[in-house]
Structure formats: structure tokens, C-alpha cells
N, CA, C and O atoms as a GROMACS GRO file, in nm:
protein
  572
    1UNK      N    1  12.812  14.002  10.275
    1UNK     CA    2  12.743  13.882  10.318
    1UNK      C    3  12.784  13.768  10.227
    1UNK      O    4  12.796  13.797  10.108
    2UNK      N    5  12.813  13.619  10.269
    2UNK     CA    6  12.885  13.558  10.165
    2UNK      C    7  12.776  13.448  10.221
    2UNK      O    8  12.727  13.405  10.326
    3UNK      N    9  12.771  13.430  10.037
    3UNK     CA   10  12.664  13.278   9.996
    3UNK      C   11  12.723  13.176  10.009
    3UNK      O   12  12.842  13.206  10.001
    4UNK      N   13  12.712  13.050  10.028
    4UNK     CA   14  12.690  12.914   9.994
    4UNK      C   15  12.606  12.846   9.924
    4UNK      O   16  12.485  12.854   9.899
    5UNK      N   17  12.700  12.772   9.894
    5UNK     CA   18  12.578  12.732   9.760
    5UNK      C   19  12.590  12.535   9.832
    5UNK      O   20  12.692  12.531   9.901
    6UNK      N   21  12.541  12.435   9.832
    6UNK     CA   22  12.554  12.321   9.849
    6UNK      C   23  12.522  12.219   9.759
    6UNK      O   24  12.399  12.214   9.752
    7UNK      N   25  12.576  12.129   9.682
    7UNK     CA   26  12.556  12.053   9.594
    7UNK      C   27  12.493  11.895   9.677
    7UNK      O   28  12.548  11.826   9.762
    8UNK      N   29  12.387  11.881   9.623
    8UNK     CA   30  12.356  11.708   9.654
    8UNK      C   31  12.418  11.607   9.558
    8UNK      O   32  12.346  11.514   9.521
    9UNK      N   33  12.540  11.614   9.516
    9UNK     CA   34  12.565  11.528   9.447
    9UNK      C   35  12.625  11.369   9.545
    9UNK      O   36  12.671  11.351   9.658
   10UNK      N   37  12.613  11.339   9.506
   10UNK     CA   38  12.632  11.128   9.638
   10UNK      C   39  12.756  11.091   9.477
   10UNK      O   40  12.761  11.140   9.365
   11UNK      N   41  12.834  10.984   9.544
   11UNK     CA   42  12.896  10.906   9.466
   11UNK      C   43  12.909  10.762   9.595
   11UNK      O   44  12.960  10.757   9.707
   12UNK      N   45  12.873  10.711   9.553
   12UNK     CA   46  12.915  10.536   9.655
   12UNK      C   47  12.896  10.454   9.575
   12UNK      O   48  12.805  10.459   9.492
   13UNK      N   49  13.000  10.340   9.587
   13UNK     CA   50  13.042  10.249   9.555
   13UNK      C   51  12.985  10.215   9.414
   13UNK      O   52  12.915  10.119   9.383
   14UNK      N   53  13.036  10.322   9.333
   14UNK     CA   54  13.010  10.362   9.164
   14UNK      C   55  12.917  10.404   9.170
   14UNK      O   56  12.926  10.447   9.055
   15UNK      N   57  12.815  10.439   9.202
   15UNK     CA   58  12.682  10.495   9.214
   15UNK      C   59  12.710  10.660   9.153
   15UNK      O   60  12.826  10.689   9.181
   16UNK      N   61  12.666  10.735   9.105
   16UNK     CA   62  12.685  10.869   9.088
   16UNK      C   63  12.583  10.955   9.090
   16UNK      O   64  12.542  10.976   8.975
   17UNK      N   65  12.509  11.030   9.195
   17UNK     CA   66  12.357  11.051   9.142
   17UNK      C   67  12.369  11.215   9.203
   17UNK      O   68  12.446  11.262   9.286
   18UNK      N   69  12.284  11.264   9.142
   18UNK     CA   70  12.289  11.435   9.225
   18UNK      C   71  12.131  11.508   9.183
   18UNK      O   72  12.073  11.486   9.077
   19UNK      N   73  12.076  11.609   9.307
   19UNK     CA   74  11.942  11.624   9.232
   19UNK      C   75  11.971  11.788   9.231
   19UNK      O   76  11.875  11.863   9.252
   20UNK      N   77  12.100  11.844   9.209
   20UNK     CA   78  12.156  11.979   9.175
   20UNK      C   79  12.144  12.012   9.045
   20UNK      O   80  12.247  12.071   9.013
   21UNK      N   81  12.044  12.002   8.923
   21UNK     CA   82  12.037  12.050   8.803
   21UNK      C   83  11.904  12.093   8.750
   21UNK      O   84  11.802  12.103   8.818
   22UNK      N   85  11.915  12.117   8.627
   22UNK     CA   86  11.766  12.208   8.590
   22UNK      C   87  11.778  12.198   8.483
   22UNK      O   88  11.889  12.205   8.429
   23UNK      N   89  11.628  12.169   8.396
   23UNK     CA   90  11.523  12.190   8.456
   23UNK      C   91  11.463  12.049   8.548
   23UNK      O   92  11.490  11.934   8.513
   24UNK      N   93  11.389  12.077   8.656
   24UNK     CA   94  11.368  11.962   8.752
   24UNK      C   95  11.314  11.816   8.634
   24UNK      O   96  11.328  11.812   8.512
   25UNK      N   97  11.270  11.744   8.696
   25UNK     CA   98  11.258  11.608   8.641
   25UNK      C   99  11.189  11.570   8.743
   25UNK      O  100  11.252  11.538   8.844
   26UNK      N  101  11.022  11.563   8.744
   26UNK     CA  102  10.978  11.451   8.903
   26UNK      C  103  10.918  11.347   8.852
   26UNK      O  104  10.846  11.336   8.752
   27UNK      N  105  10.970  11.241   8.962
   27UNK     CA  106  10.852  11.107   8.915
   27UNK      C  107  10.763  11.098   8.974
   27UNK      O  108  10.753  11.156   9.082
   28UNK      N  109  10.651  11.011   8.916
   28UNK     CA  110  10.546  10.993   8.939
   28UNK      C  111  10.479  10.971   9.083
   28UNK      O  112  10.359  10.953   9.105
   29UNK      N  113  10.618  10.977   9.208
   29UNK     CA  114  10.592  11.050   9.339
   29UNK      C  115  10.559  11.177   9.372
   29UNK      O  116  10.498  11.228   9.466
   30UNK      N  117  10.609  11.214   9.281
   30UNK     CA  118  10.594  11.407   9.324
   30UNK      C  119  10.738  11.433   9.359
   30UNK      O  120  10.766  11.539   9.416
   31UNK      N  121  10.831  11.344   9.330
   31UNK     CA  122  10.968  11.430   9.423
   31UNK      C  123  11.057  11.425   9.281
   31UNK      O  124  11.048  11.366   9.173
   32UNK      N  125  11.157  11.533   9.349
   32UNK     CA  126  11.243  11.526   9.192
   32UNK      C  127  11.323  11.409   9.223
   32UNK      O  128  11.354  11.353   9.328
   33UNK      N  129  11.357  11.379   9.045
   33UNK     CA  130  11.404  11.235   9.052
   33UNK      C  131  11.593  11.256   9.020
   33UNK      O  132  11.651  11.290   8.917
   34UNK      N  133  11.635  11.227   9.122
   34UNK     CA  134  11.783  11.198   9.056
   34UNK      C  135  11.837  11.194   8.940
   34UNK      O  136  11.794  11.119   8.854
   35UNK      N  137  11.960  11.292   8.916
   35UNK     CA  138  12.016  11.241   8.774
   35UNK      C  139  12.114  11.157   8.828
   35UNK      O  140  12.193  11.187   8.919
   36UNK      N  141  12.104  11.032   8.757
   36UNK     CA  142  12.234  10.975   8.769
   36UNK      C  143  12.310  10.905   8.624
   36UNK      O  144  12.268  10.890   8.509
   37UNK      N  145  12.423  10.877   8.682
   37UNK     CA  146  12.536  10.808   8.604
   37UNK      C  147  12.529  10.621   8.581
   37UNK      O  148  12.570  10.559   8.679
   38UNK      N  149  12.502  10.572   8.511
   38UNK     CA  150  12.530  10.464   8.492
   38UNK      C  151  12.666  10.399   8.502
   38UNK      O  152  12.759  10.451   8.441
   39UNK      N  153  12.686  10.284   8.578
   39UNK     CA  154  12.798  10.259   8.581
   39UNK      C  155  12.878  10.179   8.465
   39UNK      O  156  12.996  10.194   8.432
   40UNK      N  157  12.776  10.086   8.411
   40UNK     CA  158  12.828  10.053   8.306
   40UNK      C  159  12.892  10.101   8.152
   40UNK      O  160  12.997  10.073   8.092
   41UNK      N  161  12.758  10.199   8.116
   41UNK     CA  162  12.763  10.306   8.000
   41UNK      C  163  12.831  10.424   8.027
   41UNK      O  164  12.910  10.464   7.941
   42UNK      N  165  12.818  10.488   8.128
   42UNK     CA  166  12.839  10.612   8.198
   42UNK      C  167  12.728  10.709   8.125
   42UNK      O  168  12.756  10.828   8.107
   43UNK      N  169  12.613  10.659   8.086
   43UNK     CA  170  12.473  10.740   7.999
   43UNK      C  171  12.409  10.788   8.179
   43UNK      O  172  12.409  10.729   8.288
   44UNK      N  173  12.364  10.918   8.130
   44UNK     CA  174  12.288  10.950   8.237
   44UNK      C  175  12.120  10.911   8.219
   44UNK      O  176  12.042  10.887   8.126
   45UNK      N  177  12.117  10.919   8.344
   45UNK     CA  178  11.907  10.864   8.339
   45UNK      C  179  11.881  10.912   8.439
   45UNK      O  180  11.966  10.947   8.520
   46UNK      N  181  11.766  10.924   8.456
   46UNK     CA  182  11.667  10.980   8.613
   46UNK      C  183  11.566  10.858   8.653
   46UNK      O  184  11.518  10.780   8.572
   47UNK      N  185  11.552  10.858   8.746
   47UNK     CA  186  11.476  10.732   8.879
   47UNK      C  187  11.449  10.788   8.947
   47UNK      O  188  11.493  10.900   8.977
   48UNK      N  189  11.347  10.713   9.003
   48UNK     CA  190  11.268  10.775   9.102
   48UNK      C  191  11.360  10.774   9.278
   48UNK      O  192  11.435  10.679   9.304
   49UNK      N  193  11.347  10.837   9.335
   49UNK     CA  194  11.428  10.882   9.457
   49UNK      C  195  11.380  10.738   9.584
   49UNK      O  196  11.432  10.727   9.695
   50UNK      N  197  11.301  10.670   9.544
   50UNK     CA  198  11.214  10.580   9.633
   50UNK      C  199  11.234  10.407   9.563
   50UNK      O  200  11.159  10.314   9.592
   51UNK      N  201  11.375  10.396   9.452
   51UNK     CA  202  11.390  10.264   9.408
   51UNK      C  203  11.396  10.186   9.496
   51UNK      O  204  11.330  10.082   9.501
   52UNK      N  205  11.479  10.225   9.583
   52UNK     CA  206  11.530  10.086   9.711
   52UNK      C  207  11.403  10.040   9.782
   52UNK      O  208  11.377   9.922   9.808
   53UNK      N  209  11.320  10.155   9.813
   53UNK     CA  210  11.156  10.070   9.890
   53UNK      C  211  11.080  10.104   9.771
   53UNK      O  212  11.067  10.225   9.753
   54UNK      N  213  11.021  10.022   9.680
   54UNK     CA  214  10.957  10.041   9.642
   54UNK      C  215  10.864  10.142   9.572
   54UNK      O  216  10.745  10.125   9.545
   55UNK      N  217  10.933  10.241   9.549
   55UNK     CA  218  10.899  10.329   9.472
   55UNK      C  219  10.810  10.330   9.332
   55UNK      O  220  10.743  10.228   9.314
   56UNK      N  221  10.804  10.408   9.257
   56UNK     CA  222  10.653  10.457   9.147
   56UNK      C  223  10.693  10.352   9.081
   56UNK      O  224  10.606  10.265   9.074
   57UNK      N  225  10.844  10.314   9.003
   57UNK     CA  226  10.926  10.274   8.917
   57UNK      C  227  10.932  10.360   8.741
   57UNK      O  228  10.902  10.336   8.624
   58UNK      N  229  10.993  10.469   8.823
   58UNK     CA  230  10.974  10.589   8.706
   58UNK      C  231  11.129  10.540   8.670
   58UNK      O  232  11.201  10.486   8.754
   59UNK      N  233  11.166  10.563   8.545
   59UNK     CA  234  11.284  10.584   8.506
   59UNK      C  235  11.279  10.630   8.356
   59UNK      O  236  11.191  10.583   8.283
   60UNK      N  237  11.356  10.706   8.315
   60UNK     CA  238  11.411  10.745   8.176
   60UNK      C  239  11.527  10.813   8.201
   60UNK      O  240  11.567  10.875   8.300
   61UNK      N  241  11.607  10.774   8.015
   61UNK     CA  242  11.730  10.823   8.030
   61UNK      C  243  11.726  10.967   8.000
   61UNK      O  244  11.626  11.028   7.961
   62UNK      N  245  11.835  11.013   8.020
   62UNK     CA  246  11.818  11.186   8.059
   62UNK      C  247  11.846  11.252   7.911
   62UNK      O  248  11.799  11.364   7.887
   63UNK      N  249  11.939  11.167   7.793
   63UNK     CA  250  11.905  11.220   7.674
   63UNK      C  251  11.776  11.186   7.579
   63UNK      O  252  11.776  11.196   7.456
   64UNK      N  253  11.666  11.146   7.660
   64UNK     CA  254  11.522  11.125   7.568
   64UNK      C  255  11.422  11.222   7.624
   64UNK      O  256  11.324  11.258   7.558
   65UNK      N  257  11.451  11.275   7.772
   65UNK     CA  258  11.381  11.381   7.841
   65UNK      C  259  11.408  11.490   7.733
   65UNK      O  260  11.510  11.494   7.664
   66UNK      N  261  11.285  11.594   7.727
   66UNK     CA  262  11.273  11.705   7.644
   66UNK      C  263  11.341  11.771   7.755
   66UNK      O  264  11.413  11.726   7.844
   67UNK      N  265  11.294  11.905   7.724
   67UNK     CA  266  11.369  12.011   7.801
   67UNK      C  267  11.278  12.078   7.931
   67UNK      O  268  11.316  12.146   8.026
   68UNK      N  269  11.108  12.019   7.885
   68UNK     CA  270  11.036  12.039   8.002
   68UNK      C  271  11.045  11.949   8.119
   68UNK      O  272  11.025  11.990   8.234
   69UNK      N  273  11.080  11.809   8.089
   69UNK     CA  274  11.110  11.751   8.183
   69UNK      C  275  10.937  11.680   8.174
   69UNK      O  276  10.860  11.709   8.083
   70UNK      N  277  10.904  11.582   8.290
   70UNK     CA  278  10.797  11.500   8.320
   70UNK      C  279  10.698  11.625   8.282
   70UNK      O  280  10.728  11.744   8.296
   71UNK      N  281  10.538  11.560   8.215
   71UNK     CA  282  10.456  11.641   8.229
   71UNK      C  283  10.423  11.661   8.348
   71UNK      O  284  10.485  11.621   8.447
   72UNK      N  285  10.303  11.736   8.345
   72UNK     CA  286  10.284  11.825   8.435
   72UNK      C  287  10.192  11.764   8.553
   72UNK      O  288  10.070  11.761   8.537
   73UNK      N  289  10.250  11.714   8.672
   73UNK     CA  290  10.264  11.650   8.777
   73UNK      C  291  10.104  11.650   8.884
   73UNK      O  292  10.031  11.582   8.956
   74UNK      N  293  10.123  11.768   8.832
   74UNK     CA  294   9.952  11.818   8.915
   74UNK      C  295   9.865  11.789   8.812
   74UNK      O  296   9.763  11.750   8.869
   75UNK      N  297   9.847  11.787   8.691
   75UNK     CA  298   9.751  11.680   8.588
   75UNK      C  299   9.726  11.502   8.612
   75UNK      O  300   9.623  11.436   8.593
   76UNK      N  301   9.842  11.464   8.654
   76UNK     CA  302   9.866  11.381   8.701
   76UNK      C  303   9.805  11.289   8.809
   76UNK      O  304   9.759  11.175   8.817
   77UNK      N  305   9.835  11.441   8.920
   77UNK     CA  306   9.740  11.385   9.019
   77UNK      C  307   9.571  11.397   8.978
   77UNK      O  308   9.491  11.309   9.008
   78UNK      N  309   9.554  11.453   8.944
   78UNK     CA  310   9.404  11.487   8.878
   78UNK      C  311   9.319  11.346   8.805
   78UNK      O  312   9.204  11.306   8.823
   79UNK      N  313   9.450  11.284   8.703
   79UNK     CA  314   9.389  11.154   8.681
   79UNK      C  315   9.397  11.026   8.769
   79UNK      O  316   9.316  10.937   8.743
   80UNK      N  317   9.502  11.003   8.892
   80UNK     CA  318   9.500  10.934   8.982
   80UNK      C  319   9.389  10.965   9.045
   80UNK      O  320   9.337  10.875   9.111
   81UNK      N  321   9.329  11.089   9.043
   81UNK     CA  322   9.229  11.086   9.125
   81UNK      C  323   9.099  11.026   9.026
   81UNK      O  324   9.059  10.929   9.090
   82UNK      N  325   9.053  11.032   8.955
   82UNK     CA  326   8.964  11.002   8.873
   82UNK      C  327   8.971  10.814   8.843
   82UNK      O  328   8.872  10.745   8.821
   83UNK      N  329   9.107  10.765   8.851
   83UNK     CA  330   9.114  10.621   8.823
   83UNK      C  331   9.076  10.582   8.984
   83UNK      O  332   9.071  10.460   8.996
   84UNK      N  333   9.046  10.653   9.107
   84UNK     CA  334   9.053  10.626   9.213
   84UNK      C  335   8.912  10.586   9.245
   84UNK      O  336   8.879  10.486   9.309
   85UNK      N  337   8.826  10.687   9.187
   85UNK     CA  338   8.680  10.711   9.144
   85UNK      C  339   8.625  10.604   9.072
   85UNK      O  340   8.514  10.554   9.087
   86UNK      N  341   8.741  10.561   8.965
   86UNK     CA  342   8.637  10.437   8.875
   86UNK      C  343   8.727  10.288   8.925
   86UNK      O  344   8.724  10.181   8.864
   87UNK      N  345   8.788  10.313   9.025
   87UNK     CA  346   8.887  10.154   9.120
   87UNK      C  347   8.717  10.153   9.216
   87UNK      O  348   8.660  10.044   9.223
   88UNK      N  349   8.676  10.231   9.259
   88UNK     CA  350   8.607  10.261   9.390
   88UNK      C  351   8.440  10.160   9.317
   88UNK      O  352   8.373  10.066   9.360
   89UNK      N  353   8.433  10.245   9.195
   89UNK     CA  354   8.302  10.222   9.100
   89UNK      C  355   8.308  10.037   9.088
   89UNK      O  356   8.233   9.959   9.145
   90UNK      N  357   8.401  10.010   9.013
   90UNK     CA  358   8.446   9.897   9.001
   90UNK      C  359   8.417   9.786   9.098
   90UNK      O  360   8.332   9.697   9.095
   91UNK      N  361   8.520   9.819   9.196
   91UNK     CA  362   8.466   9.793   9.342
   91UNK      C  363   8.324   9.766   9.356
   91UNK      O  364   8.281   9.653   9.381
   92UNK      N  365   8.286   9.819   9.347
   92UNK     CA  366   8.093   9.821   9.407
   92UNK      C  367   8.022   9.701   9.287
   92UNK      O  368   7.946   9.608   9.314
   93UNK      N  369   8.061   9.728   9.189
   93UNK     CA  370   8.025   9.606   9.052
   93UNK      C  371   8.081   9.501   9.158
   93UNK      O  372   8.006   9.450   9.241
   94UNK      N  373   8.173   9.482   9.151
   94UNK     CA  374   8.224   9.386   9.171
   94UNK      C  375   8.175   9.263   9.274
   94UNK      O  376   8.167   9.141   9.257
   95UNK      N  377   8.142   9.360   9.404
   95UNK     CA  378   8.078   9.323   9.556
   95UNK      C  379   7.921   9.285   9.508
   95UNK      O  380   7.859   9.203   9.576
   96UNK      N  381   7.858   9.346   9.390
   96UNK     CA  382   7.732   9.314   9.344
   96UNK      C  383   7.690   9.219   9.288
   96UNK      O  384   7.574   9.179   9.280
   97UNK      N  385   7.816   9.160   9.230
   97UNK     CA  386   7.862   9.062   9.082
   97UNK      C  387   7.861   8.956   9.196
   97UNK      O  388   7.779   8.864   9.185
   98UNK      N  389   7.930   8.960   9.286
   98UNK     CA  390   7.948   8.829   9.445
   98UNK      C  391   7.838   8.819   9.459
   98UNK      O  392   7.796   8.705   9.438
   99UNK      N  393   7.756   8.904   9.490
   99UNK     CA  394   7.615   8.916   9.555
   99UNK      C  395   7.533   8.830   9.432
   99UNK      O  396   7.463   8.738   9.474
  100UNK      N  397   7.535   8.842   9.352
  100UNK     CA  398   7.414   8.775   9.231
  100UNK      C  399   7.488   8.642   9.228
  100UNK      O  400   7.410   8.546   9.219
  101UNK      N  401   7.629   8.607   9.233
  101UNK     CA  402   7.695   8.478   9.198
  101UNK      C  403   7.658   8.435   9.334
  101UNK      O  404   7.574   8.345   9.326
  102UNK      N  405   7.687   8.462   9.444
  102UNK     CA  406   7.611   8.365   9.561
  102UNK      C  407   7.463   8.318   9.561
  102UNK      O  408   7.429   8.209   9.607
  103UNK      N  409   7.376   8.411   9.506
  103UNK     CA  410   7.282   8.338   9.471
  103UNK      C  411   7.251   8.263   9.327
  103UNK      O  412   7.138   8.217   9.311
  104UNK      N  413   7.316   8.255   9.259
  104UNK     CA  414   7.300   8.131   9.160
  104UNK      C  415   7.386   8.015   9.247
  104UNK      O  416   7.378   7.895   9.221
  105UNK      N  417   7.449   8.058   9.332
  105UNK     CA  418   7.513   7.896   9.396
  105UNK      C  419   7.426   7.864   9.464
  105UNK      O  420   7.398   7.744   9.454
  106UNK      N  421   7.344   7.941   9.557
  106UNK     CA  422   7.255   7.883   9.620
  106UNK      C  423   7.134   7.813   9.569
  106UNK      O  424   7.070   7.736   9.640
  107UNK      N  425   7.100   7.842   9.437
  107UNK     CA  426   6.976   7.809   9.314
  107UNK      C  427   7.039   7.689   9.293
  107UNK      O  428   6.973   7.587   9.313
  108UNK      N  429   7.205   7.675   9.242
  108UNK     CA  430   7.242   7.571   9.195
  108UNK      C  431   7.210   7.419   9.289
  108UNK      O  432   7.142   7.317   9.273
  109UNK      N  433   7.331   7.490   9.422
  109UNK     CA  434   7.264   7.366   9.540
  109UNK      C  435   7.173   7.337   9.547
  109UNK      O  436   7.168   7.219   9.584
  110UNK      N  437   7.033   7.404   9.524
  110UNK     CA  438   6.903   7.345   9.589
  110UNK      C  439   6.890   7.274   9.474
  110UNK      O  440   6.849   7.161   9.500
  111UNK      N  441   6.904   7.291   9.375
  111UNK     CA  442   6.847   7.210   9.233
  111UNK      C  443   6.948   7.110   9.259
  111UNK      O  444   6.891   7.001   9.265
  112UNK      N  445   7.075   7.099   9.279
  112UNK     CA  446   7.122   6.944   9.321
  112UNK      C  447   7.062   6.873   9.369
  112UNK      O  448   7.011   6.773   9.320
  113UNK      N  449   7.054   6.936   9.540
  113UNK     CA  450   6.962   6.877   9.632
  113UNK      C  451   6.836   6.781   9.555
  113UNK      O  452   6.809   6.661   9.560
  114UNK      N  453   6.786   6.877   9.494
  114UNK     CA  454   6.643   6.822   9.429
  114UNK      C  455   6.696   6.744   9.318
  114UNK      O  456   6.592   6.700   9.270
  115UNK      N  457   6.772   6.708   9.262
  115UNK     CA  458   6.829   6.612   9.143
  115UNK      C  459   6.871   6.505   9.207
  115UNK      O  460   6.883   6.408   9.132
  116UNK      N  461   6.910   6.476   9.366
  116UNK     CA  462   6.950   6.341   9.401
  116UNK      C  463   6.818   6.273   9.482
  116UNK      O  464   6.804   6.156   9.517
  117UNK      N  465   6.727   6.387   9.498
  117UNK     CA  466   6.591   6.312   9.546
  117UNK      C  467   6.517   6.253   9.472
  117UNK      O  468   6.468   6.142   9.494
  118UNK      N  469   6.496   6.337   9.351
  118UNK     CA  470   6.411   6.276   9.224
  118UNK      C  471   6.475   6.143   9.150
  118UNK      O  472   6.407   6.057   9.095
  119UNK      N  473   6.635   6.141   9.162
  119UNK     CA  474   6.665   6.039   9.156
  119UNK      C  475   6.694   5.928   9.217
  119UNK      O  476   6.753   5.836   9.160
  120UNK      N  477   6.666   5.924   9.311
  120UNK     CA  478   6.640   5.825   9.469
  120UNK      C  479   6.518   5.773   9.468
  120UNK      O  480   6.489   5.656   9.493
  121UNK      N  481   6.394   5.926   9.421
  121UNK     CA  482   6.238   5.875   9.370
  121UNK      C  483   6.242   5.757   9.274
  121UNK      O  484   6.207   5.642   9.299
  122UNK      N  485   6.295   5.812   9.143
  122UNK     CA  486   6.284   5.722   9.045
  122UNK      C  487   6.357   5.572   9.065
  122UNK      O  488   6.321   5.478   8.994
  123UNK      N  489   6.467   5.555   9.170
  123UNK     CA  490   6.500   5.450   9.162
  123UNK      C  491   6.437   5.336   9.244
  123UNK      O  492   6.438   5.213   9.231
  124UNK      N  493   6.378   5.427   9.338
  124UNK     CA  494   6.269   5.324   9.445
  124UNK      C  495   6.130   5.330   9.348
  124UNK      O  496   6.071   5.222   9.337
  125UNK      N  497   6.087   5.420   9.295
  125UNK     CA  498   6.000   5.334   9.144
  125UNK      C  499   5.994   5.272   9.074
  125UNK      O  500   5.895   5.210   9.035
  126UNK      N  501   6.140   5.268   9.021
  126UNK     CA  502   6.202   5.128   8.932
  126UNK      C  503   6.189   5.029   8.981
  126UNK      O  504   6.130   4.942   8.917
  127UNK      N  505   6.237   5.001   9.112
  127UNK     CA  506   6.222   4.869   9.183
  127UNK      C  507   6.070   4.805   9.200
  127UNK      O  508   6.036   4.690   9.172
  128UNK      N  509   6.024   4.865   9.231
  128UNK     CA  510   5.893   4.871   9.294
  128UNK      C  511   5.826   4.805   9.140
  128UNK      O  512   5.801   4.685   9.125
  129UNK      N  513   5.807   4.897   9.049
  129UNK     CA  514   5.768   4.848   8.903
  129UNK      C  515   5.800   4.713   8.901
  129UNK      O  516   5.713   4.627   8.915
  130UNK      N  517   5.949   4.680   8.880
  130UNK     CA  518   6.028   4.552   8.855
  130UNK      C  519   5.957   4.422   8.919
  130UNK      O  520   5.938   4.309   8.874
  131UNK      N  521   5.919   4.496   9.067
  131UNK     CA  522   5.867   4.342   9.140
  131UNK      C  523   5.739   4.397   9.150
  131UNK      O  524   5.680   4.324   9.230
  132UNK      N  525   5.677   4.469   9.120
  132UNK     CA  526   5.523   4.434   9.061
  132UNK      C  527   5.516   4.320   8.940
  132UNK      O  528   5.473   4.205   8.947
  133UNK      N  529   5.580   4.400   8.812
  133UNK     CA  530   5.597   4.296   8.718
  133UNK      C  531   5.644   4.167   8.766
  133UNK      O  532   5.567   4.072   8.750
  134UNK      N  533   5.765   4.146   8.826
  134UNK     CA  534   5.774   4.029   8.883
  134UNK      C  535   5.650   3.952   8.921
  134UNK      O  536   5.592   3.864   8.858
  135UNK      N  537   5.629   3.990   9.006
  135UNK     CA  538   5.482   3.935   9.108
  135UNK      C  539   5.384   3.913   8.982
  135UNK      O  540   5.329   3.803   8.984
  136UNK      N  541   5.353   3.989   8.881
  136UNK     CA  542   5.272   3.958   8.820
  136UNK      C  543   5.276   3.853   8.693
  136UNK      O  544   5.169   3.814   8.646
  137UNK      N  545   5.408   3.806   8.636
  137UNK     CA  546   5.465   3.704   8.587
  137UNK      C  547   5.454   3.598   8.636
  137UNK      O  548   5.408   3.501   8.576
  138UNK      N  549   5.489   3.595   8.743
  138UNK     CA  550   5.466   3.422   8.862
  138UNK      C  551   5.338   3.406   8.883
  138UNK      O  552   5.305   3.301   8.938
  139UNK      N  553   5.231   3.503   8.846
  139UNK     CA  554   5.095   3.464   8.903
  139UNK      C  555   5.062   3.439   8.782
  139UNK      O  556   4.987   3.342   8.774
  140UNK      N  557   5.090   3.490   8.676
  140UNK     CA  558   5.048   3.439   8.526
  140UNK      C  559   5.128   3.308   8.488
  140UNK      O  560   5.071   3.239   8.404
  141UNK      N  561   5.220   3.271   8.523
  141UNK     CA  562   5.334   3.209   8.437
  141UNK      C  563   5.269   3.036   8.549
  141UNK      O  564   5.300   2.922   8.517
  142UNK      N  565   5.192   3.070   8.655
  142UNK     CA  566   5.139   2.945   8.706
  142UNK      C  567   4.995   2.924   8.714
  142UNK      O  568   4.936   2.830   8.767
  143UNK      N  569   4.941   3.038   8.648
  143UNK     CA  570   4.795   2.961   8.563
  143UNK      C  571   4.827   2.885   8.476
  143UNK      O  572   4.742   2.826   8.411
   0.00000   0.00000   0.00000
């Protein structure tokens, strides 16, 4: 019975990348991440398999990787799940924090409201004072 073996190694237009080696390397997608070749240095590094759309933006070079490779991926997900829990928590502060700040705007407006009446009061009092006094000067000032 005869094996085949198939290599993923790609080369285009200087590009050099292959995910045929061991021990694996995954990024912070869950998928293993490419070794590739730099074109400039010719230093190898690993990236995430998802750069072109937007991907995790995992990268390291492949001589700073230990020999285990990325920790351990399913821990990982464990704390995404837990930051998901306190995004969610957050969230709810947050919608509560709106909720108490709409009503100090609404406290604020009405106390405007009421700051251009009282001062509309006081200025039709002023007047009013002014030509009382008035009135009461001309009735003194012609005895």
C-alpha cells in the first residue's frame, strides 16, 4: 500500500509560508498559524492564517517561540469567556450610568427653566420698584 504524504507549503510572489511543521503554533483564532519566511531578512515568524481579513493580529518570530509553541489555547478560550461576562457586566453599568445621567439633565433643564423665570420675576420687580420710587420722588420733590 503506498503513502503520500502532501506538503502545504505556498511560495507567491516572495511570500514563503507552509503550515507542514511541528510542534503546531495557533493563534489566537484557534487555527494553526503559518510559518513563514520573511522576505526581507529571510527570519522566519508565524501569523495568524486570517491577516488579509482581519484576523486576531497574532504574530511572533519563530526563533522566540519556545518549543511548546502558543499557550494553551483552550485556557484561552476560558478567559475570553470570562472578559465576555465582565464586557456584558460593564454593559449594564453603563446603560444605568445613561439612566441616572438623563435624569440629572432633566433636573438640570427644569432648574434652567426655573432660573430664567425667577429672573424675568426679578426684573419686572426691578422696574416696578424703580417707578414706584419714581412716582414717589415727583410727589415729594413737588410739595
Amino acid at each position: 500500500m503506498a503513502t503520500s504524504s502532501s506538503s502545504t507549503s505556498t511560495a507567491r510572489r516572495g511570500r514563503n509560508f507552509t503550515l507542514d511543521y511541528d510542534p503546531a503554533v495557533f493563534c489566537f483564532c484557534g487555527l494553526k498559524a503559518p510559518l513563514c519566511v520573511s522576505r526581507q531578512s529571510g527570519s522566519k515568524f508565524y501569523g495568524c492564517q486570517k491577516w488579509k481579513v482581519h484576523g486576531c493580529g497574532f504574530f511572533s518570530w519563530a526563533d522566540s517561540m519556545d518549543t511548546r509553541g502558543v499557550p494553551n489555547v483552550a485556557g484561552m478560550n476560558e478567559n475570553t469567556e470570562d472578559l465576555k461576562v465582565m464586557v456584558s457586566r460593564v454593559g449594564e453599568q453603563l446603560t444605568a450610568m445613561q439612566g441616572q445621567l438623563n435624569g440629572v439633565r432633566r433636573v438640570v433643564q427644569a432648574a434652567e427653566k426655573d432660573s430664567k423665570m425667577y429672573r424675568k420675576l426679578f426684573g419686572f420687580g426691578l422696574v416696578v420698584v424703580i417707578g414706584l420710587l419714581g412716582m414717589l420722588y415727583c410727589k415729594l420733590s413737588s410739595m
